[in-house]
C-alpha positions in Angstrom: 23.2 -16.8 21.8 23.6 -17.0 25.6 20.7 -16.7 28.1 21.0 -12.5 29.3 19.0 -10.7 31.9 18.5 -7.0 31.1 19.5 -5.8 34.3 22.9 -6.9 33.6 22.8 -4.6 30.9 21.5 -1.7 32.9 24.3 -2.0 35.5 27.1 -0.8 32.8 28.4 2.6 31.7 26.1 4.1 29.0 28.5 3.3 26.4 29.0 -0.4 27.3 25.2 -1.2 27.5 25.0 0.1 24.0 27.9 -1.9 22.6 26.6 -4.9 24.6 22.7 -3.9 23.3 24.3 -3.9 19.5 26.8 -7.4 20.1 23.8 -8.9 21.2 21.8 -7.8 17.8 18.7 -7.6 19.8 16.7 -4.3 21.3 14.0 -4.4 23.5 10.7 -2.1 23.8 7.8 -1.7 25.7 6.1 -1.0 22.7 6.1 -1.8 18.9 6.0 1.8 17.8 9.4 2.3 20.1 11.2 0.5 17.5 10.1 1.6 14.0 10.8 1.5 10.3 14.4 0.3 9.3 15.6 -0.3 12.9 13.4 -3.3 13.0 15.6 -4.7 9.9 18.6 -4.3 11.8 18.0 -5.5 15.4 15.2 -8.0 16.3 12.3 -6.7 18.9 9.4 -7.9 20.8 7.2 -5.1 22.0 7.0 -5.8 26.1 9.5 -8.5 26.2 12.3 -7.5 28.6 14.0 -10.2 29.3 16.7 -12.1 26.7 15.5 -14.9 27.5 12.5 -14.4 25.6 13.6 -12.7 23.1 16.2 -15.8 22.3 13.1 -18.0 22.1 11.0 -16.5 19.7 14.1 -15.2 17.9 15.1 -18.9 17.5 11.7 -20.0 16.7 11.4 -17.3 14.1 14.8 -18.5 12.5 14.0 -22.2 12.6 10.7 -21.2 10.8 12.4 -19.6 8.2 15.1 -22.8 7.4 12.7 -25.1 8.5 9.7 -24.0 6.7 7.2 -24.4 9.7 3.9 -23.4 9.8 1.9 -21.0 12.1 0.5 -23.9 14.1 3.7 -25.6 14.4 5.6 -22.1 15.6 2.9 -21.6 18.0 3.2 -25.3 19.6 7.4 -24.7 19.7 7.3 -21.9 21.5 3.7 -21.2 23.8 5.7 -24.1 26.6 8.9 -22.1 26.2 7.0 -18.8 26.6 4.9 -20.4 29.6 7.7 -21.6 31.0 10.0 -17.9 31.5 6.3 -16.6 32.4 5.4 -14.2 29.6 2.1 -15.6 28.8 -1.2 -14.1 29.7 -2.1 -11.1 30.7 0.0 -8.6 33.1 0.2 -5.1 34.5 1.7 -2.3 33.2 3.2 0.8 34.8 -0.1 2.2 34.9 -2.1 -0.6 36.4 -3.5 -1.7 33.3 -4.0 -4.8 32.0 -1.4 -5.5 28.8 -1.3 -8.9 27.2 2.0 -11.0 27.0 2.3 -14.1 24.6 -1.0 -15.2 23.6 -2.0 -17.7 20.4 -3.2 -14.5 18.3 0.0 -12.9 19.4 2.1 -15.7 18.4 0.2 -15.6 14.9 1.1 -11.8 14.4 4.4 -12.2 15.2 4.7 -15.3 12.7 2.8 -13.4 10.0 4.5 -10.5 10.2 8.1 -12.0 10.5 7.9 -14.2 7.7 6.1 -12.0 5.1 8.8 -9.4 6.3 11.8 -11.6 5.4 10.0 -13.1 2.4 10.1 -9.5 0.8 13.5 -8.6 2.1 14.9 -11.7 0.4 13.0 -11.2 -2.6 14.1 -7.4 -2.7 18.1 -8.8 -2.7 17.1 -11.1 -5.1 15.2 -8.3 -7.9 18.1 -5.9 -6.8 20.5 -8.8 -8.3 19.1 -8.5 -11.8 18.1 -4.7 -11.8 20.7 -4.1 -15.2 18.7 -6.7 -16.9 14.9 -5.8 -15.6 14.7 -2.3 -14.0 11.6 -1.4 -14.2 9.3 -2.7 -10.9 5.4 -3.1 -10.9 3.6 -2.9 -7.8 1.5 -5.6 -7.4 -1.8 -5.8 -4.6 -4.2 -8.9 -4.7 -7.2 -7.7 -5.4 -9.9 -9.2 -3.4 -12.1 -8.1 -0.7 -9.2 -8.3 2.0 -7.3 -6.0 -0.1 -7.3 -2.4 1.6 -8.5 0.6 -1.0 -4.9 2.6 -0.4 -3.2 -0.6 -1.1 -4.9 -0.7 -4.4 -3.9 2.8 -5.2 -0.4 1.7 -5.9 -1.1 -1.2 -8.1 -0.2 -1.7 -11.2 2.6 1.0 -10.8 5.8 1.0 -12.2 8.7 3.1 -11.2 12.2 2.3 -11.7 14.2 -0.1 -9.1 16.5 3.3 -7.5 13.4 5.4 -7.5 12.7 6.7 -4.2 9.7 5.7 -3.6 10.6 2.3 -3.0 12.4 3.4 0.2 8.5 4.4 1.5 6.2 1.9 -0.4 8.4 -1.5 -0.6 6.2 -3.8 0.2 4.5 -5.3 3.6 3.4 -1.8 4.1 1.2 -2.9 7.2 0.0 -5.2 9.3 -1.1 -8.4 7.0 -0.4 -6.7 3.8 -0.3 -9.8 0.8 1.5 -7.0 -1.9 5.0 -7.7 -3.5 6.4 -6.2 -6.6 7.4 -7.8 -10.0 10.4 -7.0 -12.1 10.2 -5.9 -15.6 12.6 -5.7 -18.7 12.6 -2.7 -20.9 10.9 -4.8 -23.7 8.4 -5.8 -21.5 7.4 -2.0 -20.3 7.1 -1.1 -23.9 5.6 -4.3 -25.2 2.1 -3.6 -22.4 2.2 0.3 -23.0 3.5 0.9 -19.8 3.9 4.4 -18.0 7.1 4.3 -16.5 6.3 7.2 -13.2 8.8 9.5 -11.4 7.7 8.4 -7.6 10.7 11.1 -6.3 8.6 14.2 -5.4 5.3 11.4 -4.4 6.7 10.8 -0.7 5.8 13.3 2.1 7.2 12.9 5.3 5.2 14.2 8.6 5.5 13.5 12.3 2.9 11.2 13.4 1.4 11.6 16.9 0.5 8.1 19.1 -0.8 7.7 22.6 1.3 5.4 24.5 -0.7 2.6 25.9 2.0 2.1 28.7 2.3 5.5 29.9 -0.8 7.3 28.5 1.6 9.6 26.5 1.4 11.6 23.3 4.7 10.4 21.3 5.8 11.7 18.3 7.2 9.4 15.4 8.4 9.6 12.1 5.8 8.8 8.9 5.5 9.6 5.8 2.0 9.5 3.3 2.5 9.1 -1.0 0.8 11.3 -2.9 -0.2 9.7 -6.2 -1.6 11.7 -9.1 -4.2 12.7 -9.8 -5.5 13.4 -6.1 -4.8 10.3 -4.8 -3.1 9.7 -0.7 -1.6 6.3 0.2 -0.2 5.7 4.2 1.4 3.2 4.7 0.2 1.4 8.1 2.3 3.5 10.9 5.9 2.2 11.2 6.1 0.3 8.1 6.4 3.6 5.7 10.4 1.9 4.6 11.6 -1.5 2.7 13.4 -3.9 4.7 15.5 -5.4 1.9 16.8 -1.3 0.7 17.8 -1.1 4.6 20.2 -3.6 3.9 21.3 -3.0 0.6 19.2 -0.4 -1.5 20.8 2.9 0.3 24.2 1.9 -0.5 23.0 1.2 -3.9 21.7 4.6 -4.4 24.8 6.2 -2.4 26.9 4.3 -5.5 25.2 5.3 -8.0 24.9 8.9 -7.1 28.5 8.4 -6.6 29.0 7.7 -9.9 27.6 11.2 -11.2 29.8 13.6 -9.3 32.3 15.0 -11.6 35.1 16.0 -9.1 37.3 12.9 -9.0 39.2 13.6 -5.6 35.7 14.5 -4.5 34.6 11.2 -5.4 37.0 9.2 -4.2 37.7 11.1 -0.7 33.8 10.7 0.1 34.1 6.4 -0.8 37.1 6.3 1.7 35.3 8.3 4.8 32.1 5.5 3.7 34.6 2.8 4.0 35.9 3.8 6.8 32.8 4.7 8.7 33.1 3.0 12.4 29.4 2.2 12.5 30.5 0.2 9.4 33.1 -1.6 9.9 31.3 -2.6 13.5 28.0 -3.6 11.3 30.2 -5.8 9.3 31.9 -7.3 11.9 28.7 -8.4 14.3 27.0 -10.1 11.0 30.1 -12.4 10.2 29.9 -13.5 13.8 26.9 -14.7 13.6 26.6 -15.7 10.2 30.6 -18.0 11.1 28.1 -19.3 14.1 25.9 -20.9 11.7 28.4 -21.9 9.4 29.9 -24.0 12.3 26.9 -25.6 13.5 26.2 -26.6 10.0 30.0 -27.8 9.7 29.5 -30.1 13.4 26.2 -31.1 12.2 27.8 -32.4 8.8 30.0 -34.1 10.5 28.0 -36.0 13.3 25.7 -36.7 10.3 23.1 -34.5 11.8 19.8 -34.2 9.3 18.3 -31.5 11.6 21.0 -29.8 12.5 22.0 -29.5 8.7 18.4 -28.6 7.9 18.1 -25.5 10.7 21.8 -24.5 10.3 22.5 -24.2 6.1 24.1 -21.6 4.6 21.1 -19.1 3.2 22.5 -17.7 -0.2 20.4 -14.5 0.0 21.8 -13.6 3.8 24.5 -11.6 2.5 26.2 -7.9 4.0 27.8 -5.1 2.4 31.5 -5.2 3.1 32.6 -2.2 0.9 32.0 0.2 -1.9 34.5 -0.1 -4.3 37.2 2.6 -4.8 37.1 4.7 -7.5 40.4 4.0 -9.1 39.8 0.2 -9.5 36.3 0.8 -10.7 37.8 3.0 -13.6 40.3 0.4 -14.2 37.0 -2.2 -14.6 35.3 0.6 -16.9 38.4 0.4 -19.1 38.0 -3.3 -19.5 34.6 -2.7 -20.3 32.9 -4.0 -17.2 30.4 -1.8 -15.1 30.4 -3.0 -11.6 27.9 -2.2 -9.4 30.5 -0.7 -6.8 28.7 -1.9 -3.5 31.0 -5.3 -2.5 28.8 -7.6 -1.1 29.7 -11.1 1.0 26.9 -13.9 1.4 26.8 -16.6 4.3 27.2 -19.1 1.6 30.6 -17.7 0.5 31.2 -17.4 3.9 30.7 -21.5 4.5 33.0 -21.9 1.3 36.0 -20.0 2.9 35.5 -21.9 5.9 35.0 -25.1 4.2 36.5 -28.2 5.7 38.7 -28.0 2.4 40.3 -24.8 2.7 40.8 -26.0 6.7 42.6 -29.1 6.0 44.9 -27.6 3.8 45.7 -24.7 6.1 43.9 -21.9 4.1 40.9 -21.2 6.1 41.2 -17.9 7.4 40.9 -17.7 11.9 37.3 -16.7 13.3 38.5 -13.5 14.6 40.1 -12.9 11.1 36.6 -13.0 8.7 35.2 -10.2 10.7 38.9 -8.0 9.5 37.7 -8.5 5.3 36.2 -4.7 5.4 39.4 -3.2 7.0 41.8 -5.3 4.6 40.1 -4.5 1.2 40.1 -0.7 2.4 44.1 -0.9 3.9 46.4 1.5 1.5 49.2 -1.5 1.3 46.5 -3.9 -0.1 48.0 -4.7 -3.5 45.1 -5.2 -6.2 45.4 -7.4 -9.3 43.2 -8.9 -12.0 43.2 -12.1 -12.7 42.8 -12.9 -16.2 42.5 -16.6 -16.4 39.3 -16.3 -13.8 38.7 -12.8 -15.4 38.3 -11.1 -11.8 39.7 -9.0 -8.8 42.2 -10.2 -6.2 42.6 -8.4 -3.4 46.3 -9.5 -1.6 46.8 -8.0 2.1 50.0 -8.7 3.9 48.9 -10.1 7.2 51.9 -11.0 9.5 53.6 -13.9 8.3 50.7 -14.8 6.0 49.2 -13.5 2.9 45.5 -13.2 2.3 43.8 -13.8 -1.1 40.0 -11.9 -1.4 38.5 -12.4 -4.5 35.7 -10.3 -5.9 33.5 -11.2 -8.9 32.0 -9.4 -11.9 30.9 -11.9 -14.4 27.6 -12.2 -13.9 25.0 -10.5 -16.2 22.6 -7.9 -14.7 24.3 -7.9 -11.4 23.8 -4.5 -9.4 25.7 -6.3 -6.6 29.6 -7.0 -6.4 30.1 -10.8 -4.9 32.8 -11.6 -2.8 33.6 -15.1 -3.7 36.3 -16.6 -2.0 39.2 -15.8 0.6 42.0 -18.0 2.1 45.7 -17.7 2.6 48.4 -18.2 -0.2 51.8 -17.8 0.2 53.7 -14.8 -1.4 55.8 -17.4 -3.9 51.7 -18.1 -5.4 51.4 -14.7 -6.0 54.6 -13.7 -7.4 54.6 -17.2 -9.5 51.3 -15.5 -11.2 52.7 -12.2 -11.3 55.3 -13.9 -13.6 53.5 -16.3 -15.5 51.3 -12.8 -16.9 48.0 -14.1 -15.5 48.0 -11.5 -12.6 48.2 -7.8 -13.6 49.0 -5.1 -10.9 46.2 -2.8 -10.6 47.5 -1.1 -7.3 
């Protein structure tokens, strides 16, 4: 990501510094509760650090953590010189006159702590999310030792089922330091230990919460919310982390799908899945995480190639880094519930698929899709002359668009058990003879 100043930023039009703000996938703050709740799990923020320069550094320290597997200590030694050396270290002075602290050691320790238990449980929330057909039911689960704070301990041992509400509130970290995460449970297994299964729907109460501003000396309002477990029971969450950073990513659209599913007006039903798809905040979402996730993939790929061992080792494909691309229409989901398959309707790509579409393989033989071109999936899948087939050697859907001269193959998968979540698999270009040669041979049947 290049080196940025701010100010360059602050120069443009309102509507360019935003679009530059969100291509940049960063936001900035003076302070942490400026950036709150599910914002935080789509752009990456440092309360007081205003420059992109530091932001890049501990955003690239963070990530090398994560695929490296560094400790605290060995973050800390990384980045303190890099830190020292842009001059945010130390103490400083606010607008006020007041003495604020920069980077620090204890600093550097919070921000380790809290991003790595935050991704932990946003990659383990894709991952229970995978198999919610086959285990459904999820227990809250809080260590219980002397660390362990009383409201924390409220919730444990509670099970509510993996779309209930609630989990949008109480998903763990659900503070600063919290050591809570949530196990998944079969059907058998709730009955087998006597479980209660709860309804956590009506537990949640949202309320403004009211903060001083240590910057400005300010009384600012932000969003909260407190559970209310019977019998007279109150858990808070720790202020700004009343949300689950794994359902920001995928949970909502879950639950949008699901509900989906229920309403009875079929035009209805399918009118309200195209404006979704269609949605510019969408389709710009989509297109900023391919960018970045195609940057990996090529360092990985140039890495591979120069016979790089760290490169390979900072720059891998993660399986679990994955994006919504779609919901899936309603006429082609009926289609799958005639066949006797229930999709989980939310169309989902990983970075790993992503490196396999852009494999040396597929580039050799001059399938590979261009850069610019990845970032188009979302609009193609959702494109009226997109013909549809399924494929009933490989028993899943193709997706064919008609891109200029060439013809592009997307293939979605339903096989696997349990799966809430609809893989994208694979996409390269074919030429039209490979399609109509399976149209013929029986082994592709028009669904659109």
């Amino acid at each position: 990501m290049p080196s940025v100043n701010l100010t360059s930023a602050f120069d443009k039009p309102p509507a360019d510094a935003v679009a530059y703000f969100k291509s940049k996938g960063y936001a900035v703050s003076d302070e942490w509760h400026d950036m709150l709740t599910t914002a935080h799990s789509k752009a990456f923020t440092v309360a007081r650090a205003q420059n992109m320069d530091v932001l890049s550094a501990i955003r690239g320290e963070l990530d090398a953590a994560l695929t490296q597997g560094l400790t605290a200590k060995q973050f800390n030694e990384r980045l303190t010189p890099q830190l020292q050396k842009l001059g945010w270290w130390g103490k400083a002075k606010n607008a006020m006159g007041d003495d604020i602290q920069l980077g620090s050691p204890y600093r550097l320790n919070t921000i380790y702590r809290t991003n790595m238990q935050t991704a932990y449980m946003a990659g383990r929330y894709r991952r229970m999310l995978s198999r919610a057909k086959t285990h459904p039911y999820w227990q809250y689960v809080a260590i219980d030792d002397g660390q362990t704070r009383p409201e924390h301990k409220l919730l444990n041992g509670r099970v509510f089922r993996f779309d209930d509400p609630i989990w949008q509130t109480i998903y763990p970290p659900n503070g600063w330091g919290c050591r809570c995460r949530v196990r998944a449970l079969t059907e058998a297994q709730v009955k087998a230990r006597g479980i209660t299964v709860e309804d956590g729907s009506n537990y949640v109460q949202p309320f403004d919460a009211e903060i001083i501003s240590r910057e400005t000396g300010d009384i600012k309002t932000v969003p909260h919310a407190r559970v209310k477990l019977p019998p007279d029971d109150v858990m808070t969450p720790d202020l700004g982390w009343a949300y689950s950073p794994g359902q920001s990513a995928f949970g909502t659209d879950t639950a949008i799908a699901q509900k989906l599913g229920k309403v009875p007006d079929p035009q209805l039903r399918a009118e309200t899945i195209q404006a979704l798809n269609n949605s510019p905040a969408r389709e710009a979402a989509f297109e900023l995480w391919t960018k970045e996730s195609l940057a990996r993939v090529e360092r990985y790929q140039l890495a591979k190639q120069a016979n790089n061992a760290a490169g390979l080792k900072a720059n891998g494909p993660r399986p679990q880094h994955k994006t919504v691309v779609s919901f899936l229409a309603d006429d082609i989901n009926q289609q799958l519930i005639d066949k006797g398959i229930e999709a989980g309707r939310v169309i989902t790509l990983s970075e790993r698929a992503l490196a396999h579409a852009h494999s040396t393989r597929h580039k050799v033989k001059g399938q590979a899709l261009e850069l610019n071109e990845y970032t188009q999936l979302s609009t193609w899948l959702n494109n009226p002359q997109t013909k549809v087939y399924w494929d009933t050697t490989n028993n899943n859907l193709m997706y064919v668009y008609q891109n200029g001269e060439q013809v592009i193959k997307v293939i979605v998968d339903f096989a696997k058990v349990g799966n809430v979540l609809d893989p994208l698999i694979n996409v390269f270009k074919v030429t039209q003879t490979d399609i109509n040669a399976g149209i013929a041979a029986g082994y592709l049947q028009g669904w659109r």
